[in-house]
RODO-2510 file (C-alpha; in nm, 4 decimals, decimal comma):
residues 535
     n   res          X          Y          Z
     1     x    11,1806     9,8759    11,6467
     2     x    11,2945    10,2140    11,7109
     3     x    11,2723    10,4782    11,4001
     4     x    11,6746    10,5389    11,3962
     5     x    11,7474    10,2004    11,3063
     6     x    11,5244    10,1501    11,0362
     7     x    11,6691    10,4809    10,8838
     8     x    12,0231    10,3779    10,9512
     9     x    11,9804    10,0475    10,7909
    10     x    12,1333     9,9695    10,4245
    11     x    12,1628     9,6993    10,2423
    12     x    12,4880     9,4997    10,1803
    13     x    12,4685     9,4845     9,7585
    14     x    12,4727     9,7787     9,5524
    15     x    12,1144     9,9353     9,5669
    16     x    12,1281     9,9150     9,1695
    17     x    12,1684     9,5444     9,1166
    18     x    11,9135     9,4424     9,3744
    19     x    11,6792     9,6981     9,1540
    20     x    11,7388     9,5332     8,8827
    21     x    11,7359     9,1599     9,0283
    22     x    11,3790     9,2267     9,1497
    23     x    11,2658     9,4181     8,8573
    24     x    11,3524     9,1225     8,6144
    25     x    11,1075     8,8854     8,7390
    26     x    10,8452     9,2112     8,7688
    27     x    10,8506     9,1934     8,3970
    28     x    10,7987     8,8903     8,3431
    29     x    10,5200     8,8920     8,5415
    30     x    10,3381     9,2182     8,4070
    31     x    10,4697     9,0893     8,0728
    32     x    10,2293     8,7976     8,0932
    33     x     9,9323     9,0094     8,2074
    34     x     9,9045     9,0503     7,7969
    35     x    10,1353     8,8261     7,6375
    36     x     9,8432     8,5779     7,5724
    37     x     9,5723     8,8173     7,4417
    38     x     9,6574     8,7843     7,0776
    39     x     9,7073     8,3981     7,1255
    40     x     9,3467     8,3305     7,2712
    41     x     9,2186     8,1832     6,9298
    42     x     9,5499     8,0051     6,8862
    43     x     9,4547     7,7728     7,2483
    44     x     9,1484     7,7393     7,1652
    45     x     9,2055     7,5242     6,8430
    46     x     9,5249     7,3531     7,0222
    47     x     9,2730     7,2347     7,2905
    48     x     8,9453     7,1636     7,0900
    49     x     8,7902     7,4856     7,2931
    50     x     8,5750     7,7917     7,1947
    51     x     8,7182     8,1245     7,1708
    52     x     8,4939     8,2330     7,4725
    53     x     8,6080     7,9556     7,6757
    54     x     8,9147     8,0023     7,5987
    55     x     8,9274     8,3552     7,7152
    56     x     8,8565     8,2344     8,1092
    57     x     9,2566     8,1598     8,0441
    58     x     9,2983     8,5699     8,1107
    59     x     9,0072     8,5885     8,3774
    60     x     9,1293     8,3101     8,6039
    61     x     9,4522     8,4819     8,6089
    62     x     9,3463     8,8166     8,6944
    63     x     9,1046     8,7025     8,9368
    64     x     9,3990     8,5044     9,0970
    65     x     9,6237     8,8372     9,0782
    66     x     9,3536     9,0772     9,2148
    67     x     9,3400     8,8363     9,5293
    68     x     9,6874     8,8393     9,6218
    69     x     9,8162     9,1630     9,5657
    70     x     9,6067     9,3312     9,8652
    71     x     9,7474     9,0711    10,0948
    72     x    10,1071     9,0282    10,0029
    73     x    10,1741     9,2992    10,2483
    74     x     9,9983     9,0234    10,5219
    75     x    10,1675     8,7568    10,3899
    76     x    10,5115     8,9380    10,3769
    77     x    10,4626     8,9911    10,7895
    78     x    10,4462     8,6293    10,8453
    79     x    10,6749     8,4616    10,6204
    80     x    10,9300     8,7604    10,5388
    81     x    10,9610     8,9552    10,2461
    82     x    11,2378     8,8174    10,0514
    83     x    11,1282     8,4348    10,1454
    84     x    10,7373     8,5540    10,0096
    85     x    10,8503     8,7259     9,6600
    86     x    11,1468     8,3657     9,6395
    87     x    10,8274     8,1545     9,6824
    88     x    10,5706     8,3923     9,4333
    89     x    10,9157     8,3408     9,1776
    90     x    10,8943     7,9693     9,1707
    91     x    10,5170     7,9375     9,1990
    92     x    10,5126     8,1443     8,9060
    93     x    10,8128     8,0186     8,7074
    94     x    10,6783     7,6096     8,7997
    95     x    10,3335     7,7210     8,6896
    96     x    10,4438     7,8557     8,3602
    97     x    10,5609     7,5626     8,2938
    98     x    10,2343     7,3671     8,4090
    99     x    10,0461     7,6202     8,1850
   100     x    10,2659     7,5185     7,8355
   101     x    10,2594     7,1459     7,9095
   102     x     9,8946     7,1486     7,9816
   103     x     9,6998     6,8959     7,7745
   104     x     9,3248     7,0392     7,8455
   105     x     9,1658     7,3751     7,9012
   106     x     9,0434     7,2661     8,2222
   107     x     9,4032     7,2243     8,3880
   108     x     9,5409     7,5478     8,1701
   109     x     9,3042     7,7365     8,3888
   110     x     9,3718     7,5846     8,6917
   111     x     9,7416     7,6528     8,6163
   112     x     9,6685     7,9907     8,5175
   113     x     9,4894     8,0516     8,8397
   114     x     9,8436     7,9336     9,0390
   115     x    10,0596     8,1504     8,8085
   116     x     9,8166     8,4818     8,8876
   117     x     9,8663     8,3775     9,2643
   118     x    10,2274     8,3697     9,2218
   119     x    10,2608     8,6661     8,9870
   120     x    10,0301     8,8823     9,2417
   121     x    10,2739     8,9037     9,4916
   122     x    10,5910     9,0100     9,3000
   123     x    10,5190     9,3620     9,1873
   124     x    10,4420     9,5187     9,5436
   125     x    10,7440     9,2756     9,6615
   126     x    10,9515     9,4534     9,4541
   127     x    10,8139     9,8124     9,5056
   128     x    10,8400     9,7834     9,8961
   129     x    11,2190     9,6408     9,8392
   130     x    11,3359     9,9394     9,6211
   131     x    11,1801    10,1565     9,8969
   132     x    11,3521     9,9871    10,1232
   133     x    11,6730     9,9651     9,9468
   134     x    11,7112    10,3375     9,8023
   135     x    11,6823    10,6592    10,0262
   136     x    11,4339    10,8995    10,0082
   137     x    11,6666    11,1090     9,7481
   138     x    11,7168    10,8247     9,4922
   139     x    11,3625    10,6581     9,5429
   140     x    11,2382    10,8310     9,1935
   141     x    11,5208    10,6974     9,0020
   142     x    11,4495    10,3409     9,1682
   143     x    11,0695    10,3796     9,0571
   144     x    11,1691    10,4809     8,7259
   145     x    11,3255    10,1431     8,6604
   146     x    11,0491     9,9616     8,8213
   147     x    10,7964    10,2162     8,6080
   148     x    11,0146    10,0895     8,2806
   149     x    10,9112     9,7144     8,3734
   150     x    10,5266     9,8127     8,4789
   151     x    10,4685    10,0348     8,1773
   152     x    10,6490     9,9045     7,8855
   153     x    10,5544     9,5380     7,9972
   154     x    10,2053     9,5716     7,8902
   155     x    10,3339     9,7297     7,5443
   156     x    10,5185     9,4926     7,3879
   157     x    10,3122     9,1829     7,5594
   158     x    10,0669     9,1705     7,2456
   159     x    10,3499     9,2456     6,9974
   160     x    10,6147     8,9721     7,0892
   161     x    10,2401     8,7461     7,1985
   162     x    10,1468     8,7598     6,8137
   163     x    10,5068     8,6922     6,7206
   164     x    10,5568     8,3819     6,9087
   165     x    10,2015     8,2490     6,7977
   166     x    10,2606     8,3135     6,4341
   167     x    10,5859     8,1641     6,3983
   168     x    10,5952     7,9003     6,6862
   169     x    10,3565     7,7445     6,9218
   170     x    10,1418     7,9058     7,1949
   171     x    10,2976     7,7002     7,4747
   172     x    10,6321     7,8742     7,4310
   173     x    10,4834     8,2111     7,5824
   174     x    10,4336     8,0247     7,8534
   175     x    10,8202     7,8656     7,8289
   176     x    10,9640     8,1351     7,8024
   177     x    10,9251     8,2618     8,1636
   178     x    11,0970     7,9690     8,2845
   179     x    11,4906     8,0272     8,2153
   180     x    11,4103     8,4422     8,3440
   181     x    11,2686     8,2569     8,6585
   182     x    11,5113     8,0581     8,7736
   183     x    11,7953     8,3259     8,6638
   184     x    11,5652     8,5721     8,8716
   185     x    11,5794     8,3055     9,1882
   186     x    11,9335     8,2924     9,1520
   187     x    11,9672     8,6197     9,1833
   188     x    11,7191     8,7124     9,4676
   189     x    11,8615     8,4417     9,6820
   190     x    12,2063     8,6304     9,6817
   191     x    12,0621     9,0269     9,6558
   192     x    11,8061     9,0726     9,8203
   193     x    11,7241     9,0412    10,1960
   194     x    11,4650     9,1681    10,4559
   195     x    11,5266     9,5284    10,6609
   196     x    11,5595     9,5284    11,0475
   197     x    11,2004     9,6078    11,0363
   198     x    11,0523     9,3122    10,8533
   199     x    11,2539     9,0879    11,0624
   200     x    11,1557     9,2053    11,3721
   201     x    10,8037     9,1656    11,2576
   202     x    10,8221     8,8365    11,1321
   203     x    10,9886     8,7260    11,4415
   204     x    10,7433     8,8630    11,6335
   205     x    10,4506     8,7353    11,4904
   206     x    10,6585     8,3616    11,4591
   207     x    10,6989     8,4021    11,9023
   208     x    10,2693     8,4718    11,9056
   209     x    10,2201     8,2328    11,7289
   210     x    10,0736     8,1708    11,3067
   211     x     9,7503     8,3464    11,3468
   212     x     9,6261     8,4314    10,9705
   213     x     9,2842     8,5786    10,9276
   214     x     9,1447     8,3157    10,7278
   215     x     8,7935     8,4814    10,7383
   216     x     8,9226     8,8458    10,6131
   217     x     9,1379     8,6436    10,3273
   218     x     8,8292     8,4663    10,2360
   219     x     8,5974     8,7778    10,2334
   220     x     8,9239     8,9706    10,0385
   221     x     8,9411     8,6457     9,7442
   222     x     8,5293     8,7035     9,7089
   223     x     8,4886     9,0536     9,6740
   224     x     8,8015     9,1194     9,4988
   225     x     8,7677     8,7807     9,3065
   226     x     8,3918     8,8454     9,2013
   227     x     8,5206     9,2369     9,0796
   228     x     8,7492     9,0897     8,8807
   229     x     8,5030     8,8498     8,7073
   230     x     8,2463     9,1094     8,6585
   231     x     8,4487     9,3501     8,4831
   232     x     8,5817     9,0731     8,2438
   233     x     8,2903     8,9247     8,2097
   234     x     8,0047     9,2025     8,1991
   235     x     7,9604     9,3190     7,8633
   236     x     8,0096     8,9662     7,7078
   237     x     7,7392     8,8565     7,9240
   238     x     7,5518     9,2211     7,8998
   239     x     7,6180     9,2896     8,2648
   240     x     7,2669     9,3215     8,4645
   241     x     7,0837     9,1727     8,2443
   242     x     7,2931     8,8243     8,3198
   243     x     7,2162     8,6331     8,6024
   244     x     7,5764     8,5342     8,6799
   245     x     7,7000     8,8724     8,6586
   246     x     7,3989     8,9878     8,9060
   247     x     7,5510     8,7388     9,1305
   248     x     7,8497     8,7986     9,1356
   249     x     7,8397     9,1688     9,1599
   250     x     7,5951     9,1059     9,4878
   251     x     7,8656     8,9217     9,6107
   252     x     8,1432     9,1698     9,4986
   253     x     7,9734     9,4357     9,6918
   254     x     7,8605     9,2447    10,0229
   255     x     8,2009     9,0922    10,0482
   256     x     8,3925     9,4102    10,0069
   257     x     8,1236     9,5740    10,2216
   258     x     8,1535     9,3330    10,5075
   259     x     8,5263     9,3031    10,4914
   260     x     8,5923     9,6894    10,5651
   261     x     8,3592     9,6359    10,8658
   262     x     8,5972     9,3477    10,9414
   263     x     8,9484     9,4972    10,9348
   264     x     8,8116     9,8032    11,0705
   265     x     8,7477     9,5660    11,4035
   266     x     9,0836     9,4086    11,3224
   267     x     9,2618     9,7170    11,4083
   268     x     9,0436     9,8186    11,6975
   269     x     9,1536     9,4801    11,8236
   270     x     9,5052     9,5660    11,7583
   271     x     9,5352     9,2878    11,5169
   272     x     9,7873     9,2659    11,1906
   273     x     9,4820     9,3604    10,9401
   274     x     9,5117     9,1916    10,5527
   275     x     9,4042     9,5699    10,4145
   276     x     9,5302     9,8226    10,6702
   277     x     9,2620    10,1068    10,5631
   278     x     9,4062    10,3621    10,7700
   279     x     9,6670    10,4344    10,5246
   280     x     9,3550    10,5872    10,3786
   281     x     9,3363    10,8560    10,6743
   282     x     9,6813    11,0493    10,4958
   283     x     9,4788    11,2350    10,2338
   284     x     9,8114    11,2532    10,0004
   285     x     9,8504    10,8668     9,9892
   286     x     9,4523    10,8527     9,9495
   287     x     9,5002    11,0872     9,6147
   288     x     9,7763    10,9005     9,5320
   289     x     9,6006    10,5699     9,5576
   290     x     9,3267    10,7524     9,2985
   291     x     9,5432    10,9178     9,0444
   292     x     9,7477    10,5404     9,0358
   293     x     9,4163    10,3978     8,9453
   294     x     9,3307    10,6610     8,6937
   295     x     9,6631    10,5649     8,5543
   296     x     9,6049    10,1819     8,4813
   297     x     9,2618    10,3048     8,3505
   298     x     9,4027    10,5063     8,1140
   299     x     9,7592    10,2808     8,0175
   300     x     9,5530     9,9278     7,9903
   301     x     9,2588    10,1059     7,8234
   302     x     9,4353    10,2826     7,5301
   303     x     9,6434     9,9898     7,4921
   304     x     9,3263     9,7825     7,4043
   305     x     9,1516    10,0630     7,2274
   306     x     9,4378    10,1590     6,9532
   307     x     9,5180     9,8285     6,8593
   308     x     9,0913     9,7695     6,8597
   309     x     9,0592    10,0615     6,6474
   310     x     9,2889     9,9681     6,3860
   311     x     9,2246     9,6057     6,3299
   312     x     8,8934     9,6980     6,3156
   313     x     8,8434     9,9832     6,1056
   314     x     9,1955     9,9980     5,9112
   315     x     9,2210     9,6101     5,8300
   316     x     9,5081     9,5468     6,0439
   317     x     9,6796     9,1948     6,1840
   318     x     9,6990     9,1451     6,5105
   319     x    10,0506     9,1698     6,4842
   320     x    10,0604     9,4935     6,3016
   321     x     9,8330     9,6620     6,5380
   322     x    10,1140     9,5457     6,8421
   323     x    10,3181     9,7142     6,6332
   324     x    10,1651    10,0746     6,6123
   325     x    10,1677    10,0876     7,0073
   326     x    10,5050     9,9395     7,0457
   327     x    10,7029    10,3046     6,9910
   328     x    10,4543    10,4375     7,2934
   329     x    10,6956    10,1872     7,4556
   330     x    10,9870    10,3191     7,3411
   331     x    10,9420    10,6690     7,4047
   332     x    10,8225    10,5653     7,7844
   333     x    11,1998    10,3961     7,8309
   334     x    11,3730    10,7031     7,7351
   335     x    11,1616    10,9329     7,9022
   336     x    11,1354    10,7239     8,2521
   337     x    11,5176    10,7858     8,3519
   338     x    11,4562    11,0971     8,2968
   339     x    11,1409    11,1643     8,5291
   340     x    11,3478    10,9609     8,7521
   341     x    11,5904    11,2203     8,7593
   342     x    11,3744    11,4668     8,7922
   343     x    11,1502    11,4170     9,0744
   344     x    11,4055    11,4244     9,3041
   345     x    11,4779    11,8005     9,2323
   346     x    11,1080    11,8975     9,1232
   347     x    10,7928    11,9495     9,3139
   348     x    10,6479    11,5445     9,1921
   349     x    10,3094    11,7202     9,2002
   350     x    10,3920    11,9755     8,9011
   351     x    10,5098    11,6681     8,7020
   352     x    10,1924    11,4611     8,7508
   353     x     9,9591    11,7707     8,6641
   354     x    10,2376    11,7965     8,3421
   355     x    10,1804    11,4064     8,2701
   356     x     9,8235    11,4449     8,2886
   357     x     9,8175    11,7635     8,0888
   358     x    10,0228    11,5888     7,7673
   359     x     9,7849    11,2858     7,8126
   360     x     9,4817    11,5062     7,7845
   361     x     9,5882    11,6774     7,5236
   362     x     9,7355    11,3791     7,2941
   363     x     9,3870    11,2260     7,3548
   364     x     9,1890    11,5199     7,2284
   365     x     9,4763    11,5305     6,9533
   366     x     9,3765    11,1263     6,8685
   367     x     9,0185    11,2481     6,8490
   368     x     9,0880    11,3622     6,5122
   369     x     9,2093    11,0293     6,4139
   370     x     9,0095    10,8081     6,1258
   371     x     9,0192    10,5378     5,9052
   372     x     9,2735    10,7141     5,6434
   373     x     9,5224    10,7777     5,8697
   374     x     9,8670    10,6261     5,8510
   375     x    10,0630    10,4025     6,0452
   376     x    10,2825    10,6631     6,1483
   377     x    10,0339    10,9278     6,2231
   378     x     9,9078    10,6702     6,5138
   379     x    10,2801    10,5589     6,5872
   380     x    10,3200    10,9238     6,6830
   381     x     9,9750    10,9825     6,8192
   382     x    10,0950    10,6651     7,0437
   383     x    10,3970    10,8119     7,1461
   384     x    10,2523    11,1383     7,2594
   385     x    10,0448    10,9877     7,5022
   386     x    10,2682    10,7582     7,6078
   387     x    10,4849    11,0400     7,7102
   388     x    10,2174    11,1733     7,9500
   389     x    10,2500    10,8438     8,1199
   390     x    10,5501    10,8621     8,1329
   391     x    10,5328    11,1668     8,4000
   392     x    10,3006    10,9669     8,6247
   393     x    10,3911    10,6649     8,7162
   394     x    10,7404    10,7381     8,8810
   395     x    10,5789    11,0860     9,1029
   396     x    10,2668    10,8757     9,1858
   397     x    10,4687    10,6835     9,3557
   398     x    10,7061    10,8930     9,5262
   399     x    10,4473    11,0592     9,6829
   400     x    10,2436    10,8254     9,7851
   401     x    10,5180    10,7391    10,0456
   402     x    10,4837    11,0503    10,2145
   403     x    10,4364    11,0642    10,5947
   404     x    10,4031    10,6795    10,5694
   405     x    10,6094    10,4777    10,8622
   406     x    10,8632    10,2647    10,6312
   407     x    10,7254     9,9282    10,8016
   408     x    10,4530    10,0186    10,6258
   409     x    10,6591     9,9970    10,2999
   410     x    10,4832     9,6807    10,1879
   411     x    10,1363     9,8294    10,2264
   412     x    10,1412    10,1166    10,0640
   413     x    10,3252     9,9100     9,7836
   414     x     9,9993     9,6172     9,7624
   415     x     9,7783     9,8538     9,7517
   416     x     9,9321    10,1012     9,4836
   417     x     9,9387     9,7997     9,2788
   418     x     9,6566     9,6812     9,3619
   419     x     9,5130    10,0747     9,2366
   420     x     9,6365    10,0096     8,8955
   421     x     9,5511     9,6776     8,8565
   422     x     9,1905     9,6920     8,8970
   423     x     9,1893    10,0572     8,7416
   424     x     9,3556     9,8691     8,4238
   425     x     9,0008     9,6501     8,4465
   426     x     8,8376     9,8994     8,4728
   427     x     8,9549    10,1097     8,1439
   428     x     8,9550     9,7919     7,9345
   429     x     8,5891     9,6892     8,0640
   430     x     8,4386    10,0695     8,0668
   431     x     8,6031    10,1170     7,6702
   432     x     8,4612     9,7664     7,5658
   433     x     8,1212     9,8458     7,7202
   434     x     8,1060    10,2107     7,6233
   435     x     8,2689    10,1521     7,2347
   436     x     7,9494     9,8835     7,2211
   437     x     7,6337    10,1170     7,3605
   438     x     7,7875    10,4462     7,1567
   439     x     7,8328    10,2244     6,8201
   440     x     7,4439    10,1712     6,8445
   441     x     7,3475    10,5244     6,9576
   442     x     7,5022    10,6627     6,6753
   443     x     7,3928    10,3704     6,4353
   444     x     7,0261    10,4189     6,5538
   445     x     7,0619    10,8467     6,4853
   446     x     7,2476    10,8068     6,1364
   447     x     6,9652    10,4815     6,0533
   448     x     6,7115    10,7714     6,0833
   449     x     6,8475    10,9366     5,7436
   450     x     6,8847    10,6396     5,5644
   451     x     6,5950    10,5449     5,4461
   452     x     6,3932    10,5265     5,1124
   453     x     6,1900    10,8467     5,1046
   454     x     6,5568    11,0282     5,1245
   455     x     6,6329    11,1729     4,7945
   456     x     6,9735    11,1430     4,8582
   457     x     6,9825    10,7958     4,9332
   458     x     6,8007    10,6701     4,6675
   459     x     7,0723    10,9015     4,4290
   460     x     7,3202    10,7157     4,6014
   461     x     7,2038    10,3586     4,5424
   462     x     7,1136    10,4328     4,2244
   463     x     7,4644    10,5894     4,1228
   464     x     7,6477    10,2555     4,2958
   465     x     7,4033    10,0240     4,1848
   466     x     7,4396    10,2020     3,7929
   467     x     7,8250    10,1055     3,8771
   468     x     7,8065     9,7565     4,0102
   469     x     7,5817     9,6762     3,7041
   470     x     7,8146     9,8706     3,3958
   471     x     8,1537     9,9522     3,5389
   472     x     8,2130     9,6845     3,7926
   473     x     8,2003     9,3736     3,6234
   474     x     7,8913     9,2255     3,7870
   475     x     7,6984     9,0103     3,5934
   476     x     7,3376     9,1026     3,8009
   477     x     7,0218     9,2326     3,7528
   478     x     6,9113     9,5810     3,8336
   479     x     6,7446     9,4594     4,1198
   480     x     7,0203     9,2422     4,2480
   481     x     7,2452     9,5581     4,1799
   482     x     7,0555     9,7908     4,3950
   483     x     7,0072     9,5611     4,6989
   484     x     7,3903     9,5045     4,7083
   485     x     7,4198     9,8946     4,6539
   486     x     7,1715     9,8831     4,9650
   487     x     7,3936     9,6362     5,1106
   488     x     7,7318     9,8379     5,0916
   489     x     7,5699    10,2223     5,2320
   490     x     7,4527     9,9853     5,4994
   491     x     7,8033     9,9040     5,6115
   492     x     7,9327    10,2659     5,5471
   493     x     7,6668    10,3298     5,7694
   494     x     7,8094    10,1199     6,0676
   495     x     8,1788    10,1573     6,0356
   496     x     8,0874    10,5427     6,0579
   497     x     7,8853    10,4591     6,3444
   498     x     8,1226    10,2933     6,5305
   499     x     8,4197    10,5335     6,4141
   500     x     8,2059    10,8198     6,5962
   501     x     8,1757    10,5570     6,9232
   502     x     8,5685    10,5235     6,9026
   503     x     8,6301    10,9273     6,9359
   504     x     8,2978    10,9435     7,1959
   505     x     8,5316    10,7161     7,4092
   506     x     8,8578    10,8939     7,3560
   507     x     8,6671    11,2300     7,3994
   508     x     8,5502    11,0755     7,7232
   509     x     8,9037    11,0286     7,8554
   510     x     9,0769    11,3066     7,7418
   511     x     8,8122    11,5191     7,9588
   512     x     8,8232    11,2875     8,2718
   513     x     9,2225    11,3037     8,2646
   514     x     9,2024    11,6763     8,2306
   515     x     8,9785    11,6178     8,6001
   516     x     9,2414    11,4947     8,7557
   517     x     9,4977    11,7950     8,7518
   518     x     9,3157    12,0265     9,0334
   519     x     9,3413    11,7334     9,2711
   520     x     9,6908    11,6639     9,1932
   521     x     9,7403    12,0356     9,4425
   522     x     9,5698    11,8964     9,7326
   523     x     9,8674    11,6652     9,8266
   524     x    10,1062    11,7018    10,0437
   525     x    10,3888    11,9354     9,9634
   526     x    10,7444    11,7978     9,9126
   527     x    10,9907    11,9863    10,1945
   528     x    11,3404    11,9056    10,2493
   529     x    11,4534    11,8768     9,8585
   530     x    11,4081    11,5027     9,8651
   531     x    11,1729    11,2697     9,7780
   532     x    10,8250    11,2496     9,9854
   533     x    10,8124    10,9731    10,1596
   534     x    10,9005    11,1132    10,5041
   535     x    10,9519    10,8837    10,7857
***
């Protein structure tokens, strides 16, 4: 299709409603990415499960998710864009359903797995139609509402989760996607439609003939599929030293291996390839694709190690500890319209070295944090990191459409997503792991002074165990006394063990944010006063 045309082109409905048509069912989508962390203990007594079983109800649908969102771009070439992200709707609104009637853990899974399938294809469906929809000049704005969706999503997903468990039923977190489906597929079936572009494609591909690479989809579920596993999996299972984890991190890495050998050939042969790496050649989208990853490391891995630290060393419900991350939320929808705004008059790379800048800093701020600290001291601590991510998501974006040909729109999209997806594994899995081997490090170092030849710990006992026998009520023997006196240092001991693992980890990322600002000046400079994304 010649170049003119696919600048020329625009759609029929105002740009704004089909943003917001496509961004509905984006939420709902990235909303149930963590809706049903907090309810994990409530299906497995309403199926007759374990907890750990119960937990392959989040794996099977990230697996499912990783899989699909490299290839929706594929998928989009031979089916068309809007038909792909009307089908991903339904599979995913039918399947919630499936998931809240499901009688067994078995078939909650399974359902699971089809609602990840149908879920991975509607956020880079929905970034490649705002880029589509919106010119270069308004693209930021577009990706601010989208960023709203992606971002807060993930924020409130444990808070409302823990609200619907505690005063309903676990199935209706599942339910409630339904009605938001089908008013999204009402919608989408009036506002949205393909470009010139994606027609032409489609068509083109329809006159050759349905020729799908079944062997690079396969390699693309097993490498991506096994990742997936391995990260959720690997410290539960301590990673290498599992057998199933070995596996599947052998197969991870041939599959992946083999596969780049295999669309690399795919392109030779001028074939459509399911992961086109030569996006990879334009070193701004190659940053970009980085710095989006470092962002879901760093969004999904504070928002599982706040809540983690304050159930777990402040005595908080699950509930309350949605809570305390919920105003990071808030401050990220007031601040996104406003990034929106501005990266279509500011250099985008000055506001991603600013959003990495605040996030660095709030996290060497939160390194100060402990277990006296009030709920509003980490309400605010939450809300000045969340307005570093703020800055990033929206000029990530933006520039990683520069110099990109727009009918490559729904590849740069799937893989983006795909960037922050697996970097949001990532974060969670590296915090889990890391939080674990630093809590014994530090237990093993502090163990060294308590011991009975210290002079100090013996006063110590002695003073508590003096307390627990005269001034505490306990009816015990001095013996008795001193063993539970024992008993309590020991557990002072470990919660200031892992306390000091907590700020080793939050040390760890403020530092590796703070890496990622000299890179930030090796993309691409904006020209022309509008948004990269140059065509």
């Amino acid at each position: 299709m010649p170049q003119e045309s696919a600048e020329i082109w625009k759609p029929k409905h105002n740009p704004w409603a089909v943003a917001l048509t496509v961004t509905l069912a984006t939420f709902m989508e990235v909303l149930d990415t963590s809706i049903a962390n907090v309810a994990i203990p409530h299906i497995a007594g309403g199926l007759g499960a374990s907890q750990d079983e119960a937990t392959w109800v989040l794996t099977s649908y990230l697996v499912s998710n990783a899989v699909i969102l490299p290839a929706s771009a594929y998928l989009v070439a031979f089916v068309g864009r809007k038909r792909f992200y009307m089908i991903c709707v339904t599979l995913f609104g039918l399947s919630s359903m499936l998931c809240g009637l499901a009688p067994s853990l078995p078939l909650l899974i399974f359902f699971r797995v089809l609602q990840g399938a149908g879920g991975g294809g509607l956020q880079p469906c929905e970034q490649a139609i705002l880029a589509d929809t919106f010119p270069p000049r308004q693209r930021g704005q577009a990706f601010a509402v989208y960023g709203m969706a992606v971002v807060l999503a993930p924020a409130i997903g444990p808070t409302l989760g823990g609200w619907i468990t505690d005063n309903y039923d676990w199935r209706w977190i599942f339910f409630i996607n339904i009605p938001v489906a089908i008013l999204s597929l009402a919608l989408s079936s009036r506002m949205v439609e393909d470009p010139p572009h994606i027609q032409e494609e489609v068509a083109r591909n329809r006159r050759i003939g349905l020729n799908l690479d079944y062997f690079g989809f396969g390699l693309l579920a097993l490498g991506f599929g096994s990742l997936e596993l391995v990260l959720d999996k690997g410290q539960e299972d301590d990673w290498f030293g599992s057998h199933l984890i070995s596996t599947f991190f052998v197969l991870c890495v041939t599959a992946l291996v083999v596969l780049i050998v295999w669309e690399i050939a795919q392109i030779r042969r001028r074939h459509r390839p399911i992961l086109d790496l030569t996006m990879f050649r334009n070193r701004t989208f190659g940053i970009s694709f980085l710095l989006m990853f470092v962002l879901g490391f760093a969004l999904f891995g504070t928002t599982v190690l706040i809540p983690l630290f304050v159930q777990q060393m402040m005595g908080y419900t699950a509930e309350q500890a949605g809570l305390v991350i919920s105003p990071g939320g808030v401050a990220i929808l007031f601040l996104m319209p406003l990034v929106g705004f501005l990266v279509a008059r500011v250099d985008p790379r000055y506001l991603i070295a600013f959003g990495f800048a605040i996030l660095s800093a709030a996290l060497a701020a939160l390194h100060t944090i402990d277990t006296q600290a009030s709920y509003s001291y980490v309400a605010w601590m939450r809300i000045f990191q969340s307005s570093g991510l703020a800055f990033l998501f929206v000029p990530i974006n933006t520039l990683s459409y520069t110099d990109v040909p727009r009918e490559k729109n729904n590849d740069v999209s799937g893989l983006m997503n795909l960037a922050r997806n697996i970097g949001g594994s990532c974060g969670t899995s590296f915090f889990v792991t890391l939080l674990a081997r630093r809590s014994q490090f530090h237990q093993e170092r502090l163990a060294v002074f308590f011991n009975g030849a210290s002079t100090e710990v013996r006063q110590r006992v002695n003073a508590l165990a003096n307390y627990l026998q005269h001034a505490g009520g306990l009816t015990a023997s001095a013996a008795q006394a001193r063993a539970l006196a024992r008993g309590d240092l020991y557990r002072q001991l470990i919660r200031q063990s892992t306390q000091l693992a907590y700020l080793d980890v939050i040390a760890i990322l403020a530092v590796g944010t703070a890496c990622m600002i000299p890179l930030i000046f090796l993309m691409k400079k904006r020209t022309g006063g509008s948004p990269a994304a140059v065509h």
